[in-house]
N, C-alpha and C positions, 0 to 999 in steps of 0.2 A: 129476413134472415131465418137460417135454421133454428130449432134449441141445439145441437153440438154446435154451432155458430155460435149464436151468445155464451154458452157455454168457457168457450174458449177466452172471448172476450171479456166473459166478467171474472173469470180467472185472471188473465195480466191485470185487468183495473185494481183487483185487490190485491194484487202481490206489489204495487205498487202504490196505492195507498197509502194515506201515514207515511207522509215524508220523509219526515225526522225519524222516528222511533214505530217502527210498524208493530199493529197490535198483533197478538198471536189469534186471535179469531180470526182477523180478515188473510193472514195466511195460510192458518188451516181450509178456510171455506175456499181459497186460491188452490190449493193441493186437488180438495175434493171434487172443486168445478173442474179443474185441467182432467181428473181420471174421468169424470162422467162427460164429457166433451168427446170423448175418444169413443168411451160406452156406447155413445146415443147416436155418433158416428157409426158404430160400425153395425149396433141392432137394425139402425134403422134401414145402411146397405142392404143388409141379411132380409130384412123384410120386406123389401124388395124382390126378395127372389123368389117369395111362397104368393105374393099378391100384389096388386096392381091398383085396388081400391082402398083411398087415405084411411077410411076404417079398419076395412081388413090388416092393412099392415100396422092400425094400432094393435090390434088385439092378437097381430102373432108376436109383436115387438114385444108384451110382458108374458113371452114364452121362457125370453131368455133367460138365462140362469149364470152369476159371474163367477160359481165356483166351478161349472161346467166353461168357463169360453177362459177360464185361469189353466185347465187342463189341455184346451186345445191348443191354446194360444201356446205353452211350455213342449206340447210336442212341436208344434211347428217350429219353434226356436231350435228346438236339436234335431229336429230332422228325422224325427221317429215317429211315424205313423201306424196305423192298424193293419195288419196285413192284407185287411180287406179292399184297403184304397192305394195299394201298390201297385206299378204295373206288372206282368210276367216278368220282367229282370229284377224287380224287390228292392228298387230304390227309385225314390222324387226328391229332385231337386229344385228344394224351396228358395225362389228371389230371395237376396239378400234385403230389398226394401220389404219385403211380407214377413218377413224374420223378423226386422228393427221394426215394426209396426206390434207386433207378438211380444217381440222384446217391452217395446217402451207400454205396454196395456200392460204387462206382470210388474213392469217399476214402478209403473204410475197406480195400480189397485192397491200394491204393498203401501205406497206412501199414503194414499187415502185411509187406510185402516189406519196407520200412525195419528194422521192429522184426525179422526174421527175417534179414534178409540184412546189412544193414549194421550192423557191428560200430562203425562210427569214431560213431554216430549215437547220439545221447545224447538222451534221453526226460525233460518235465518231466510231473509229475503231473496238472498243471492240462489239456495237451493229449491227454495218457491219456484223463484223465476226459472229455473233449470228447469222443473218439473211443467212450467208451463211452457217453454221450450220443446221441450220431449214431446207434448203431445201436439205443439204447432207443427211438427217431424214428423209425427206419425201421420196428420193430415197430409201432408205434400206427399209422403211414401204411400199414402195408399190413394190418391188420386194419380200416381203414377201405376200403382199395379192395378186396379178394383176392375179394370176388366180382363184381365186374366184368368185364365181358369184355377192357377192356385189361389186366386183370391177368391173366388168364387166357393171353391171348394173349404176353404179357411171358415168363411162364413156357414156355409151348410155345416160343415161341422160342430158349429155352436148349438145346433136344434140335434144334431145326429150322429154326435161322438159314441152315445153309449154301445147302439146301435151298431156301430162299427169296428167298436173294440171288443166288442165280443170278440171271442174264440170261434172260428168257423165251425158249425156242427155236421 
């Protein structure tokens, strides 16, 4: 199995844990595995595209950057990209599954900073599981698009937003 594989899986095992009364660690750690399942999904897609050798696309995989693929991933959900990557009519139309993929990585990174950083924030099971949901969603949604070329281009974006949002000189 993959690590976004386990990933995912040890996500529901802890959201499910603790039968009776689940503790707030193994739902936080549930939150955090569901967002980095998706992460490790979608670097490792992306790494893929720059290399072909299991080394090589470790070491472009800690290129990535999540405040950088939080920017791409929020343009792809609204449909506003660089004018660099438009075609001469100045609109792409993004799949609805590559949106809810974009979507559910901004819901699921926001709830991992909750579950990782705020202590006063109290986790119920049923929203754990949701969040582990979302990212079993984003799985099946991007094994339906990842060969597409806006998934492709979704992914390039992660290493070459900055790049592209520049202002054309």
């Amino acid at each position: 199995m993959s690590l976004h594989d386990d990933l995912l899986e040890q996500a529901a095992r802890l959201a499910t844990s603790d039968s009776r009364r689940p503790k707030q660690v193994n739902l936080r750690r549930s939150v955090s595995s569901a967002y980095y399942a998706l992460f490790h999904l979608l670097i490792g897609e992306a790494s893929r595209l720059y290399a072909k050798d299991i080394e090589m696309m470790g070491r472009v995989s800690r290129t990535f950057n999540h405040v950088e693929m939080k920017r791409v991933s929020t343009s792809f959900v609204s449909q506003r990209l660089p004018k660099a990557l438009l075609p001469a009519g100045g609109t792409y139309a993004i799949s609805f599954e590559l949106q809810r993929v974009a979507s559910s990585f901004l819901e699921l990174q926001q709830a991992r900073h909750l579950a990782d950083y705020d202590v006063r924030r109290v986790f119920s099971r049923q929203e754990v599981l949701r969040c582990v949901d979302l990212s079993r969603q984003a799985f099946a949604d991007w094994e339906r698009v990842k060969k597409n070329d806006d998934a492709r281009l979704y992914l390039a974006c992660f290493l070459l937003w900055k790049r592209w949002d520049e202002e054309p000189r």
